[in-house]
PDB file of N, H, CA, C and O in Angstrom:
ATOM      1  N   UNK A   1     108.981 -95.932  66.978  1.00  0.00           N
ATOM      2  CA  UNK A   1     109.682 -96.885  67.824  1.00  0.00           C
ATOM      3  C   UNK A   1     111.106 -96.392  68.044  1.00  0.00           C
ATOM      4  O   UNK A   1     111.727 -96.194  67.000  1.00  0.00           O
ATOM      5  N   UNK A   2     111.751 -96.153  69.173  1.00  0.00           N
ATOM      6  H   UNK A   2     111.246 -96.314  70.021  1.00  0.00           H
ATOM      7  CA  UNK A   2     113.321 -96.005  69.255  1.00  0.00           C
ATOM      8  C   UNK A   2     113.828 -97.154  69.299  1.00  0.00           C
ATOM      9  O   UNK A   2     113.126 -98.165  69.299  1.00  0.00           O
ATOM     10  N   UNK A   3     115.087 -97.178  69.341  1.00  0.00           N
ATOM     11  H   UNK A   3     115.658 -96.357  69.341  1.00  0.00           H
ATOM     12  CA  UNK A   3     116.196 -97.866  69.148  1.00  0.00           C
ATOM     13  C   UNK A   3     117.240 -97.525  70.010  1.00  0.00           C
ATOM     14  O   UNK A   3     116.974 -96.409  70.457  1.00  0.00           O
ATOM     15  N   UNK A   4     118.389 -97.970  70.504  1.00  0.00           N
ATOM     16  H   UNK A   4     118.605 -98.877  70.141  1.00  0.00           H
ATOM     17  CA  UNK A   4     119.429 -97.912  71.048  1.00  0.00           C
ATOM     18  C   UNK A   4     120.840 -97.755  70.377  1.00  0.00           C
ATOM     19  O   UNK A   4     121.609 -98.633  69.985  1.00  0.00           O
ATOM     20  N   UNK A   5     120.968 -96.315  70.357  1.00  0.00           N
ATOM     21  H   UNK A   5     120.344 -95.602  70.676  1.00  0.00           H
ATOM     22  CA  UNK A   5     122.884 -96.703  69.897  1.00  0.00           C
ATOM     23  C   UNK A   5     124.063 -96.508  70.684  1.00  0.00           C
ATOM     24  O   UNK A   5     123.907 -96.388  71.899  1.00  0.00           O
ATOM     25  N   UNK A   6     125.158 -96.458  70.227  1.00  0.00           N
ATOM     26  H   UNK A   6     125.285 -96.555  69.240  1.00  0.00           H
ATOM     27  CA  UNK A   6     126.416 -95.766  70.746  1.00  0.00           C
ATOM     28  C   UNK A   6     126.610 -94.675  70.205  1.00  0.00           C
ATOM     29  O   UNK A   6     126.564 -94.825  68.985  1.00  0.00           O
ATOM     30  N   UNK A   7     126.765 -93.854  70.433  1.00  0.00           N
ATOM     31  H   UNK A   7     126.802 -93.732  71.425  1.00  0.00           H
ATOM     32  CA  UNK A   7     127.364 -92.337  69.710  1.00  0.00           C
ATOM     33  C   UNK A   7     128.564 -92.151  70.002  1.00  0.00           C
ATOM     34  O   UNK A   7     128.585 -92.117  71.232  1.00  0.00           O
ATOM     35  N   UNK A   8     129.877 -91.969  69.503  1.00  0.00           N
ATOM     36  H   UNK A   8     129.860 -91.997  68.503  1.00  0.00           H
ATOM     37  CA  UNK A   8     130.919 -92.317  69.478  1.00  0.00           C
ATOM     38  C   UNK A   8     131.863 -91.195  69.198  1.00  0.00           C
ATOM     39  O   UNK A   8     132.899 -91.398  69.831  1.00  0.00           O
ATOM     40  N   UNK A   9     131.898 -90.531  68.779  1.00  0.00           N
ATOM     41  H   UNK A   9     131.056 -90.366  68.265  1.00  0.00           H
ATOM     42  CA  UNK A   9     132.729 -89.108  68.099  1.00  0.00           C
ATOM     43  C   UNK A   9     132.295 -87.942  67.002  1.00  0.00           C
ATOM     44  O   UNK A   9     131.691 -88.155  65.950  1.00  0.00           O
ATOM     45  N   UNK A  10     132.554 -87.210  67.287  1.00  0.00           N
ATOM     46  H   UNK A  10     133.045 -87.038  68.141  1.00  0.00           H
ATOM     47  CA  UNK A  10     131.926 -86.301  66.207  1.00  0.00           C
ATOM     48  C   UNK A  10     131.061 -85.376  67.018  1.00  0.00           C
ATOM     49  O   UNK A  10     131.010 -85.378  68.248  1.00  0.00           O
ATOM     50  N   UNK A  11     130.276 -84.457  66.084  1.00  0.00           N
ATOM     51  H   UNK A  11     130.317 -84.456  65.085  1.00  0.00           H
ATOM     52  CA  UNK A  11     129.357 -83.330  66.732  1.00  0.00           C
ATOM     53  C   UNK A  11     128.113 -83.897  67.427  1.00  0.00           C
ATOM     54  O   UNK A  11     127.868 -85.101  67.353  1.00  0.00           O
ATOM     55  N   UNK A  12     127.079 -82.787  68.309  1.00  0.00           N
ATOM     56  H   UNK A  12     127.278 -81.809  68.370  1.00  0.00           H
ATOM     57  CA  UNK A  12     126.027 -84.011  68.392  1.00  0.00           C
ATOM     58  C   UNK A  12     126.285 -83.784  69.974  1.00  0.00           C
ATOM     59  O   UNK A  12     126.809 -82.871  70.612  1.00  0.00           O
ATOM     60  N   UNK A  13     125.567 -85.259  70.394  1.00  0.00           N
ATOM     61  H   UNK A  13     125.141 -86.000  69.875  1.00  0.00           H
ATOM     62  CA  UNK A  13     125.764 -85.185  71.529  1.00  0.00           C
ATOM     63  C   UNK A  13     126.582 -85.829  71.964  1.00  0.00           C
ATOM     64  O   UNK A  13     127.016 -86.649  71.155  1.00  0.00           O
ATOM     65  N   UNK A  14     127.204 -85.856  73.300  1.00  0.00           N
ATOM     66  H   UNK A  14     126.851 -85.189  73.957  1.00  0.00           H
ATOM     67  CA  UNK A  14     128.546 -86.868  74.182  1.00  0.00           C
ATOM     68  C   UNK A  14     128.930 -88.135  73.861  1.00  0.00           C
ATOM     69  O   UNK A  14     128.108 -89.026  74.071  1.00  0.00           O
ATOM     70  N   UNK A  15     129.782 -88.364  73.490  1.00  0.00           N
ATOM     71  H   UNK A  15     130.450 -87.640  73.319  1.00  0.00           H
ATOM     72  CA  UNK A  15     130.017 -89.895  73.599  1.00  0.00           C
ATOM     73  C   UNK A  15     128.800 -90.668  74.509  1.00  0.00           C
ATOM     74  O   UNK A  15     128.248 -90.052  75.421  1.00  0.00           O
ATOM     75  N   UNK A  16     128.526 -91.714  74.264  1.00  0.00           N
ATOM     76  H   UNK A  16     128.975 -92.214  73.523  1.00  0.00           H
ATOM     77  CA  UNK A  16     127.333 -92.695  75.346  1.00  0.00           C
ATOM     78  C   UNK A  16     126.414 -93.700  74.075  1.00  0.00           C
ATOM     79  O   UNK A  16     126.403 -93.892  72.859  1.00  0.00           O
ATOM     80  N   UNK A  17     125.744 -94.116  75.270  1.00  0.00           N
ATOM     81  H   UNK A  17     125.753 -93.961  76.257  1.00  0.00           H
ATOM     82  CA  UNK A  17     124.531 -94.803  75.035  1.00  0.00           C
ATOM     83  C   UNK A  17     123.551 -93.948  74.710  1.00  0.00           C
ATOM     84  O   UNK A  17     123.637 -92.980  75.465  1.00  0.00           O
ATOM     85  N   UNK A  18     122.149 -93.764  73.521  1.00  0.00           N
ATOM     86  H   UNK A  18     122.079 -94.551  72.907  1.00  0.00           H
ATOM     87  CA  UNK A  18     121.074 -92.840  73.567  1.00  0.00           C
ATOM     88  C   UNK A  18     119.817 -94.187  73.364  1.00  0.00           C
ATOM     89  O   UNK A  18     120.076 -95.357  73.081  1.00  0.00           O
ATOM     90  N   UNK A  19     118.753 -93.724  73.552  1.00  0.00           N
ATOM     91  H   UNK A  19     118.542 -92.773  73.781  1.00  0.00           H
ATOM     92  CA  UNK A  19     117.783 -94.339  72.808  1.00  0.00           C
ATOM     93  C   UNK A  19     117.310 -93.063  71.787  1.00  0.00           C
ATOM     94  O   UNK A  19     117.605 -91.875  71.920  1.00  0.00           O
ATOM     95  N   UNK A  20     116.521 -93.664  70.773  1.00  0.00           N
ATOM     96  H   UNK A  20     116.282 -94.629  70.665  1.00  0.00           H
ATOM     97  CA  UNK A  20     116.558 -92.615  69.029  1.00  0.00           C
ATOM     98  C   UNK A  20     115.668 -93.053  68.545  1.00  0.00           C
ATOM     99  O   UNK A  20     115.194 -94.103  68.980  1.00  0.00           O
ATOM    100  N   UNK A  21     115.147 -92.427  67.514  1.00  0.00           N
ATOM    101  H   UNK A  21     115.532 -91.574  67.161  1.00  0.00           H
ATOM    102  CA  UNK A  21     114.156 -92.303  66.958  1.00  0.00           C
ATOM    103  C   UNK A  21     115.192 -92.169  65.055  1.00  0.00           C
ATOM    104  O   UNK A  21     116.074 -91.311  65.083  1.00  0.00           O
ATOM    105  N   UNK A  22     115.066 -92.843  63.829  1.00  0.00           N
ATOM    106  H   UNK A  22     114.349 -93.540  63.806  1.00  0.00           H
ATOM    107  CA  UNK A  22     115.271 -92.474  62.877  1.00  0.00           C
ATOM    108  C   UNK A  22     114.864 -91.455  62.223  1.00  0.00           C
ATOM    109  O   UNK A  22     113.726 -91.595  61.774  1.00  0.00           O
ATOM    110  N   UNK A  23     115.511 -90.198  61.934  1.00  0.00           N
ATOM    111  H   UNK A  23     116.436 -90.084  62.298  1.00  0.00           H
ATOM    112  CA  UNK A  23     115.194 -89.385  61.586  1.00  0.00           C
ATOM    113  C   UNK A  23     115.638 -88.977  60.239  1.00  0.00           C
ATOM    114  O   UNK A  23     115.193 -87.893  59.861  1.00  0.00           O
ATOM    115  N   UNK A  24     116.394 -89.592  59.462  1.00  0.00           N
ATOM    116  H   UNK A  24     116.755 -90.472  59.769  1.00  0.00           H
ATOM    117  CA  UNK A  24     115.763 -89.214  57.782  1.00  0.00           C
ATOM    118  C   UNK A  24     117.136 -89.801  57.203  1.00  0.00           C
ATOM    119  O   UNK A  24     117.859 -90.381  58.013  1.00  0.00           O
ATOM    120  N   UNK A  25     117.527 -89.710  55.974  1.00  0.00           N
ATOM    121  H   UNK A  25     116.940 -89.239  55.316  1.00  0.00           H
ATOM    122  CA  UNK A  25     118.708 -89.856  55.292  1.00  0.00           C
ATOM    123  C   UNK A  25     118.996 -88.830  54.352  1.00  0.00           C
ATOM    124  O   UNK A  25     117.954 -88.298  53.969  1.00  0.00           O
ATOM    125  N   UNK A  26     120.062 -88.336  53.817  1.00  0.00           N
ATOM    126  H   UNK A  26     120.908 -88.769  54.128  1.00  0.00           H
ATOM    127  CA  UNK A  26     120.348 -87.762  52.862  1.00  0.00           C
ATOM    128  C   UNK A  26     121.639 -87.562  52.530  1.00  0.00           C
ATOM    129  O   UNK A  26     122.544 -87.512  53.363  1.00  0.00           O
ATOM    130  N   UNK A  27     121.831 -87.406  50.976  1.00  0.00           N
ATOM    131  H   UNK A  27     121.096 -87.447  50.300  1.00  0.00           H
ATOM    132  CA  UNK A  27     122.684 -87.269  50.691  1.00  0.00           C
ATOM    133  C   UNK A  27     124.166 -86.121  50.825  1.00  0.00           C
ATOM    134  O   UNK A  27     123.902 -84.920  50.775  1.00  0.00           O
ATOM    135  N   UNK A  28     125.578 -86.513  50.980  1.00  0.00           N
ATOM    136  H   UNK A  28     125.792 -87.488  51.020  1.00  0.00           H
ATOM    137  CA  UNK A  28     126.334 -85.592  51.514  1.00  0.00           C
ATOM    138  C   UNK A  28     127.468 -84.640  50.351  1.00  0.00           C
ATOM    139  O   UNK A  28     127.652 -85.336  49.352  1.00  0.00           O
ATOM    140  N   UNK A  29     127.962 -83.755  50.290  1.00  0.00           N
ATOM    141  H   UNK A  29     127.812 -83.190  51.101  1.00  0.00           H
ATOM    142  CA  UNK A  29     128.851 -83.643  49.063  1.00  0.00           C
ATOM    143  C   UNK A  29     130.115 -85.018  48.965  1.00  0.00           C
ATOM    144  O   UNK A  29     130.579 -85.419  50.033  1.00  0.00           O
ATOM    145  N   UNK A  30     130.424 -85.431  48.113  1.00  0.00           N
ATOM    146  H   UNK A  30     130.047 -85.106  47.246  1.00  0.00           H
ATOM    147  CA  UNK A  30     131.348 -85.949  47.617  1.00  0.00           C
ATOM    148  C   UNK A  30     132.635 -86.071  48.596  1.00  0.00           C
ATOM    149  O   UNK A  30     133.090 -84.929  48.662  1.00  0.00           O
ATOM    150  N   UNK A  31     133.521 -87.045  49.480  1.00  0.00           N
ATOM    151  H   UNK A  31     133.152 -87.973  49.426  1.00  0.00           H
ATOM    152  CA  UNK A  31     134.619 -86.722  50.107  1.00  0.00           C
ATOM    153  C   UNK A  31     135.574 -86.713  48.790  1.00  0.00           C
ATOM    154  O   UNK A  31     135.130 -87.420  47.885  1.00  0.00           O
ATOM    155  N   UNK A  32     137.015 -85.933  48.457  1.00  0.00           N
ATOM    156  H   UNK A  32     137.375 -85.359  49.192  1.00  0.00           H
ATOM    157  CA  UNK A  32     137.426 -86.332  47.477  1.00  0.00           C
ATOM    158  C   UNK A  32     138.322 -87.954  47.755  1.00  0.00           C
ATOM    159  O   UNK A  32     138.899 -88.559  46.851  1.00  0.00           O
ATOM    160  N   UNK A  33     138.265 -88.306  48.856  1.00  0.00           N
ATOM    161  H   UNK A  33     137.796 -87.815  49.590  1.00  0.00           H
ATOM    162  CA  UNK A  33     139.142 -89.488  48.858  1.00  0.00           C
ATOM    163  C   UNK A  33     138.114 -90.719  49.016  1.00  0.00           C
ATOM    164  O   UNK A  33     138.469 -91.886  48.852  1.00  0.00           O
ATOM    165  N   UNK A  34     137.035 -90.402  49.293  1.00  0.00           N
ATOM    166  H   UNK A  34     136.747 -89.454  49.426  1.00  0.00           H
ATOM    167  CA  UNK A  34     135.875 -92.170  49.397  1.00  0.00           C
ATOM    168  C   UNK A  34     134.501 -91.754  48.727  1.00  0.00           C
ATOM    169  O   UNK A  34     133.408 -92.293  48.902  1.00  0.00           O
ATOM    170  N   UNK A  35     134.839 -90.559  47.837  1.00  0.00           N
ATOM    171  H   UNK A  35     135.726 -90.121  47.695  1.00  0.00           H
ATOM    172  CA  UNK A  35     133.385 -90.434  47.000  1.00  0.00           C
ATOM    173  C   UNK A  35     131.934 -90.054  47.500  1.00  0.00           C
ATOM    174  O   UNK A  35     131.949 -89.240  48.423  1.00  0.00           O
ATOM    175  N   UNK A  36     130.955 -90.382  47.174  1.00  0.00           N
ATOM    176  H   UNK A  36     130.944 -91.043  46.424  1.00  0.00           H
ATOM    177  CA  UNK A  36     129.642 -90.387  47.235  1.00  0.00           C
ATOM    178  C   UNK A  36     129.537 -90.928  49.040  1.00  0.00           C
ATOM    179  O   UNK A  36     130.152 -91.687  49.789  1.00  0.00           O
ATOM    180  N   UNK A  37     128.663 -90.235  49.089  1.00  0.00           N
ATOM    181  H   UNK A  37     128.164 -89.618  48.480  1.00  0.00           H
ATOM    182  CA  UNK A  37     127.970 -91.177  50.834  1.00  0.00           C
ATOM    183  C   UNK A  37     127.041 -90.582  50.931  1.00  0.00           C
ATOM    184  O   UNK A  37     126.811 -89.735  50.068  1.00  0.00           O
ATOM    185  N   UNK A  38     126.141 -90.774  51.999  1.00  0.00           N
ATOM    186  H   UNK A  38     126.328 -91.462  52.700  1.00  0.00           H
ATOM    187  CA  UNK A  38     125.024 -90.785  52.990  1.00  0.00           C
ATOM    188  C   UNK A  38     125.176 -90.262  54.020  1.00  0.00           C
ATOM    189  O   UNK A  38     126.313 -90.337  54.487  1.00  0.00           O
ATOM    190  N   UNK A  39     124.165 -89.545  54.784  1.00  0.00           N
ATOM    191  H   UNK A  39     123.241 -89.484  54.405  1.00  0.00           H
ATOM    192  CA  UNK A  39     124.130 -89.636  56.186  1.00  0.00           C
ATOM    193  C   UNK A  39     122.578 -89.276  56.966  1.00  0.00           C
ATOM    194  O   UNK A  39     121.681 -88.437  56.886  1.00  0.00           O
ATOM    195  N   UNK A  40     122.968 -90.648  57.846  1.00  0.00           N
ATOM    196  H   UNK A  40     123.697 -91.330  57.911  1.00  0.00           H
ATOM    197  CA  UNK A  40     121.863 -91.142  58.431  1.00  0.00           C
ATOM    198  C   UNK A  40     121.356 -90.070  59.750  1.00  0.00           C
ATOM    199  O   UNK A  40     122.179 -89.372  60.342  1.00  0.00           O
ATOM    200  N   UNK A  41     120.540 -90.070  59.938  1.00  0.00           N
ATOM    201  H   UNK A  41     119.872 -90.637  59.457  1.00  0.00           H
ATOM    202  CA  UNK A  41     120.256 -89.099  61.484  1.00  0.00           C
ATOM    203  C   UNK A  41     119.013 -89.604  62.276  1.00  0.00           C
ATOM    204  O   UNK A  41     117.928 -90.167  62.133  1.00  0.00           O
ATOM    205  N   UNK A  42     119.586 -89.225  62.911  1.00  0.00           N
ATOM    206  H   UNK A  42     120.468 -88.767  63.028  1.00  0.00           H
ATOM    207  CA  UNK A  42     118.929 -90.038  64.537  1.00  0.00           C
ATOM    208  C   UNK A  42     118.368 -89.113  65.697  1.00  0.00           C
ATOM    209  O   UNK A  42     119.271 -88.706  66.429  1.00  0.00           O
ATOM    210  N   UNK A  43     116.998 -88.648  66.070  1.00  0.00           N
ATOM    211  H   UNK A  43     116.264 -88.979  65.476  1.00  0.00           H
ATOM    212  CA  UNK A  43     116.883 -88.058  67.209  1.00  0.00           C
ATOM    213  C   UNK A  43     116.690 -88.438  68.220  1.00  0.00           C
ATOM    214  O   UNK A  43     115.810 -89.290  68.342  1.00  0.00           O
ATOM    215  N   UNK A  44     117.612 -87.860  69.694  1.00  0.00           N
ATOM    216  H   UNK A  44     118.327 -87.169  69.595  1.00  0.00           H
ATOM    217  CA  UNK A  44     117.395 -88.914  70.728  1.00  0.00           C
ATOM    218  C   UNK A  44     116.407 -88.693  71.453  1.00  0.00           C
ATOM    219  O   UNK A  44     116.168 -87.497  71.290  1.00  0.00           O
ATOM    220  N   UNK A  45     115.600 -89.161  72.237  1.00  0.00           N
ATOM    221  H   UNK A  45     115.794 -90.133  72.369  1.00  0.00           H
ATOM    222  CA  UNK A  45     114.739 -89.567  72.867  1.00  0.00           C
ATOM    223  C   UNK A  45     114.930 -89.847  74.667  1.00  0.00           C
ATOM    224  O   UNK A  45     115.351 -90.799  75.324  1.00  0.00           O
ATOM    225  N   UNK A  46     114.396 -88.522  75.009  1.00  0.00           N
ATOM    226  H   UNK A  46     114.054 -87.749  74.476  1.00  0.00           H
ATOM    227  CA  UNK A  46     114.360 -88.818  76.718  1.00  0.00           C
ATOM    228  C   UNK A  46     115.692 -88.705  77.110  1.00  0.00           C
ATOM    229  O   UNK A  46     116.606 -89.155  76.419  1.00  0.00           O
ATOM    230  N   UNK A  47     115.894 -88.045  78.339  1.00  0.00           N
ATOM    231  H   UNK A  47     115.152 -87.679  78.901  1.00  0.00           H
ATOM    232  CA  UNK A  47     117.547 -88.166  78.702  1.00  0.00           C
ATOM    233  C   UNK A  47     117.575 -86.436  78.797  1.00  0.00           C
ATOM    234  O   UNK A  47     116.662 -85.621  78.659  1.00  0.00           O
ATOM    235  N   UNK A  48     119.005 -86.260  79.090  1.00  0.00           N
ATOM    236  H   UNK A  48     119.747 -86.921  79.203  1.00  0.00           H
ATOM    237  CA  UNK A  48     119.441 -85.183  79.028  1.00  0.00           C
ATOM    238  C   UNK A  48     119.745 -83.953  77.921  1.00  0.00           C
ATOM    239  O   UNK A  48     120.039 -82.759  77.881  1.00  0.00           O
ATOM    240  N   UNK A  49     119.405 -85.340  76.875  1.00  0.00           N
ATOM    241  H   UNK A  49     119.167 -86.311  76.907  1.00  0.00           H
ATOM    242  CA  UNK A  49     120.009 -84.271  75.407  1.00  0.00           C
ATOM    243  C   UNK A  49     119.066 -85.118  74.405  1.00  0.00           C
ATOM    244  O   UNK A  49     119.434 -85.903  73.531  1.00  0.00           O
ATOM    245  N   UNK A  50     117.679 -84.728  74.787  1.00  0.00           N
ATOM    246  H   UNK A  50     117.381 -84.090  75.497  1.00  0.00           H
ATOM    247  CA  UNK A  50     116.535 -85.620  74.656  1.00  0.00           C
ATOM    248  C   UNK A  50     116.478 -84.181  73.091  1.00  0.00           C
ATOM    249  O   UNK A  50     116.883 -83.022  73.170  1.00  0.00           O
ATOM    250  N   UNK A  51     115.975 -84.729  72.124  1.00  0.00           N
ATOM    251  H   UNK A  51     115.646 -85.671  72.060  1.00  0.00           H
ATOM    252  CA  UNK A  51     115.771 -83.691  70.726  1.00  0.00           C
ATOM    253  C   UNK A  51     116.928 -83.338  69.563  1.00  0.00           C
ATOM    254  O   UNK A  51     116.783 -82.940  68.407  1.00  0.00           O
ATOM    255  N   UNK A  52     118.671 -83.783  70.682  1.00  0.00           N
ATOM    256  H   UNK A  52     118.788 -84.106  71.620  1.00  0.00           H
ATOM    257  CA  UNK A  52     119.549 -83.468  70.149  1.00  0.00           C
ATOM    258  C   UNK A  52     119.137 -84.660  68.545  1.00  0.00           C
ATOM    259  O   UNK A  52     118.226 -85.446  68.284  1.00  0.00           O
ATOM    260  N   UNK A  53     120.564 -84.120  67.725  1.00  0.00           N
ATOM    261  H   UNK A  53     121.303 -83.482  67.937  1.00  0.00           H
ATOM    262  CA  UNK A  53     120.704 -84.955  66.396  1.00  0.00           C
ATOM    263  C   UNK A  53     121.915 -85.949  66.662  1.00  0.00           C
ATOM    264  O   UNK A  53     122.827 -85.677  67.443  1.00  0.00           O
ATOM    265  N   UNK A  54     121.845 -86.969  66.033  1.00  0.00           N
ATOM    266  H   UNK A  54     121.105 -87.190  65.398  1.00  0.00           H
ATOM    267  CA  UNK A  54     123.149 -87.792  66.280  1.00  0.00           C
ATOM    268  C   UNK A  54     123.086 -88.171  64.376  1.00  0.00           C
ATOM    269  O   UNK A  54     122.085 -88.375  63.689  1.00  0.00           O
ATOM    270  N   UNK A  55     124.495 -88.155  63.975  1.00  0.00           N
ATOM    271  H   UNK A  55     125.308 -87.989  64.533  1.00  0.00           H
ATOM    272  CA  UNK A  55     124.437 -88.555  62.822  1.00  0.00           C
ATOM    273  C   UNK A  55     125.589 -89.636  62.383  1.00  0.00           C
ATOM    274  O   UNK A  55     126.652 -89.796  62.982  1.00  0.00           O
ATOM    275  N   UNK A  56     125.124 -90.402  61.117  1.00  0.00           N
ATOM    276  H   UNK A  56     124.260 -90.272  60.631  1.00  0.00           H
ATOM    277  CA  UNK A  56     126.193 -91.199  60.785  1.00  0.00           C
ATOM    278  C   UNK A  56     126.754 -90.924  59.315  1.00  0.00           C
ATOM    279  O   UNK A  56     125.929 -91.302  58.483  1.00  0.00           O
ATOM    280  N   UNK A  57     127.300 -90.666  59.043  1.00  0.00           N
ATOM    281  H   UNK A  57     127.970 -90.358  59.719  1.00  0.00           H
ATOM    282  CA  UNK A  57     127.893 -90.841  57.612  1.00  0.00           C
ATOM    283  C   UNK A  57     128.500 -92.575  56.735  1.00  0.00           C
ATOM    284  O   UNK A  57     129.375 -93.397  57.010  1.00  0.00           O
ATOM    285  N   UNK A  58     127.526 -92.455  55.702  1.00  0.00           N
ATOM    286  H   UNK A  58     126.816 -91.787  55.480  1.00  0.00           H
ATOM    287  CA  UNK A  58     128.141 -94.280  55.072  1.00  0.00           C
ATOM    288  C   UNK A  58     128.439 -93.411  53.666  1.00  0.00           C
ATOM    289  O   UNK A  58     127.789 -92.502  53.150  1.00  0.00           O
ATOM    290  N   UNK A  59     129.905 -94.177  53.188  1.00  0.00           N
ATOM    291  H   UNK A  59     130.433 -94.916  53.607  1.00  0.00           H
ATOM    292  CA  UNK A  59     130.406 -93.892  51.773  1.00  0.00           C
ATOM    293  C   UNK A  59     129.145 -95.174  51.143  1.00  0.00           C
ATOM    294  O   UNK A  59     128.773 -96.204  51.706  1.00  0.00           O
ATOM    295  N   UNK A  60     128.848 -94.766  50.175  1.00  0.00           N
ATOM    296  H   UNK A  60     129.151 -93.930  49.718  1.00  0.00           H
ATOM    297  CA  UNK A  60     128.538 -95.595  48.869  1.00  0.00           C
ATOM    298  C   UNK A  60     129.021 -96.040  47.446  1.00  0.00           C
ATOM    299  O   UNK A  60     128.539 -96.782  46.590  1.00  0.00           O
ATOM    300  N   UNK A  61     130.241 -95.243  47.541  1.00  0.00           N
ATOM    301  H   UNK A  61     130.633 -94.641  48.237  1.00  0.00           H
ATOM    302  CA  UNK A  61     131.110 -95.817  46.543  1.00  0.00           C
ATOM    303  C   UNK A  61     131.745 -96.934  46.281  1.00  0.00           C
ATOM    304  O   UNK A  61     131.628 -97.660  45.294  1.00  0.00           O
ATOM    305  N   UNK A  62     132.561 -97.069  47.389  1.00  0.00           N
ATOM    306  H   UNK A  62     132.657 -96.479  48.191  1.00  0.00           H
ATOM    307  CA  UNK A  62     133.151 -97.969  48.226  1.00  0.00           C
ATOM    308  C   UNK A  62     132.784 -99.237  48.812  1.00  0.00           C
ATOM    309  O   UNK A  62     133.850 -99.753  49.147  1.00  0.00           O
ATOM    310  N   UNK A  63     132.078 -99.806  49.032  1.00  0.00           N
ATOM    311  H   UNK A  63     131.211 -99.386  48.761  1.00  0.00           H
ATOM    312  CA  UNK A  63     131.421-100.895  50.415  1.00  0.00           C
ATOM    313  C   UNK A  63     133.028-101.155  51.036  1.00  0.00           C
ATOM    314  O   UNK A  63     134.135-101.211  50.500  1.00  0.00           O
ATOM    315  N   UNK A  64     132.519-101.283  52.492  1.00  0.00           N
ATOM    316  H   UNK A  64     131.619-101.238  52.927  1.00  0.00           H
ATOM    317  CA  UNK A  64     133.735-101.939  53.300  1.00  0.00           C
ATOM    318  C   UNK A  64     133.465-103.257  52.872  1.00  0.00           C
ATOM    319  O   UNK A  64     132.458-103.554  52.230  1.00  0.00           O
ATOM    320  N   UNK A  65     134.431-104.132  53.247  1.00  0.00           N
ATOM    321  H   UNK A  65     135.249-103.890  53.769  1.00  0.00           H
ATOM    322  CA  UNK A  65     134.511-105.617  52.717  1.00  0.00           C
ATOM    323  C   UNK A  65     134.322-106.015  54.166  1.00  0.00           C
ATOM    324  O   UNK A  65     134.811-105.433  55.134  1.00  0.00           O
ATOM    325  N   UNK A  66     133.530-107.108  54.181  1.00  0.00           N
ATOM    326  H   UNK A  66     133.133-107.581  53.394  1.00  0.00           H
ATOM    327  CA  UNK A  66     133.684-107.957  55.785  1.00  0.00           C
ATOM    328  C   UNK A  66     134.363-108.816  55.935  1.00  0.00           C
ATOM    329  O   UNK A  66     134.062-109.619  56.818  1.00  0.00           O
ATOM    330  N   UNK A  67     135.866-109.081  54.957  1.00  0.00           N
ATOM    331  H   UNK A  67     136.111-108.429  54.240  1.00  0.00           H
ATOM    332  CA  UNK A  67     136.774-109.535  56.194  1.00  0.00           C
ATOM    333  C   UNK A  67     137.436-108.385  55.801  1.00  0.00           C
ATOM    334  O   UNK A  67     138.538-108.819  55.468  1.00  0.00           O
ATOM    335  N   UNK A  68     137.445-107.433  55.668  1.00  0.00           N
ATOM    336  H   UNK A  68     136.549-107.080  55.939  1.00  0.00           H
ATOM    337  CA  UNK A  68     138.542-106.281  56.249  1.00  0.00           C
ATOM    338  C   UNK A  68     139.528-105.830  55.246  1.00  0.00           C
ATOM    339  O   UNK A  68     140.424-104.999  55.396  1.00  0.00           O
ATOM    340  N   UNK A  69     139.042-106.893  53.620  1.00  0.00           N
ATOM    341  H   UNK A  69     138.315-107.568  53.498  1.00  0.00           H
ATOM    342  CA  UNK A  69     140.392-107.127  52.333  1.00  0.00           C
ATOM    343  C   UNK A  69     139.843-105.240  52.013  1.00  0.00           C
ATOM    344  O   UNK A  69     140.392-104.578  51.133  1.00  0.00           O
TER     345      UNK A  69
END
């Protein structure tokens, strides 16, 4: 099943809208300033840059707080 994201900055493909497909998780080295994380990857689906990778990186050390403390 795809999905719809924003792709926003970073390597990959253009800034935009893609539709995607989840394509795996794994773990990243250590940042020394937010620790441990993840990163998620996404292949897009149809389009111009239909196969490219889109990825996200989440710290797990850390959680962001949702109001922002």
């Amino acid at each position: 099943m795809a999905m719809q994201f924003q792709v926003s900055a970073g390597g990959g493909p253009p800034v935009g809208m893609y539709k995607a497909t989840f394509a795996g998780v794994e773990e990243t080295p250590p940042h020394p300033e937010f620790g441990k994380a993840v990163r998620f990857k996404f292949k897009i689906v149809g389009g111009e840059h239909d196969g490219e990778e889109a990825t996200v990186i989440c710290g797990i050390e850390k959680p962001a707080s949702v109001s922002g403390r």
